[in-house]
C-alpha positions, 0 to 999 in steps of 0.5 A: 520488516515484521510489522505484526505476527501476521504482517511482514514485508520489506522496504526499498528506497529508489530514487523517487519512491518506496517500494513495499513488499507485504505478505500475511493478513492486512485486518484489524489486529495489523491495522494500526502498527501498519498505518503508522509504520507507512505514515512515517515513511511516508513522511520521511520520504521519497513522497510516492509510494509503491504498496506491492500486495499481492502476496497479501493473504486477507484484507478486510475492512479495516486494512481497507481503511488504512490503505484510504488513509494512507493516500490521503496521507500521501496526497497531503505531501504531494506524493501518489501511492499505488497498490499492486493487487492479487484477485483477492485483494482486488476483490475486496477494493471492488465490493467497496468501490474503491478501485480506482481511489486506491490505484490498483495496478497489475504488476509492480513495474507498471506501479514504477511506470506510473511513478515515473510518469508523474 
């Protein structure tokens, strides 16, 4: 799935939720074709949604505004969506406090974990 020149990944459907795999910048130029690629499945479903960024060169403050979007749009459909980080990525959430509003965990399989727990 290429979603900008700077932003690519994969999508799998499990049973309960999606698993998405990024790599590239997640700034102001992939912003928007990202937010809408993932509302959209989202909507389509499973509702809980595995983000797996930790191949993810550069977040800024617009990919951040997206991903904030983009739980509100998964809470809305009572779904969950968590982020697996990289020291980079983490970094950034934390200048902004936002850590614990964008669930971020270590790994991909505790990601899974958490999906099945709720």
């Amino acid at each position: 799935m290429t979603l900008t020149v700077s932003l690519r990944g994969t999508r799998e459907v499990k049973n309960n939720y999606q698993l998405f795999r990024l790599t590239g910048l997640l700034d102001a130029f992939s912003e928007a074709t990202f937010r809408k690629v993932l509302s959209k499945c989202i909507e389509e479903g499973p509702k809980h949604v595995i983000l797996d960024l930790s191949q993810i060169d550069f977040v800024d403050s617009s990919g951040l505004g997206a991903l904030v979007q983009l739980v509100k749009k998964a809470q809305t459909v009572e779904g969950t969506l968590q982020i697996v980080s990289n020291p980079r990525v983490t970094q950034t959430v934390k200048l902004v406090r936002l850590e614990k509003f964008l669930s971020l965990q270590p790994n991909v399989d505790e990601a899974v974990k958490n999906v099945k727990d709720a």
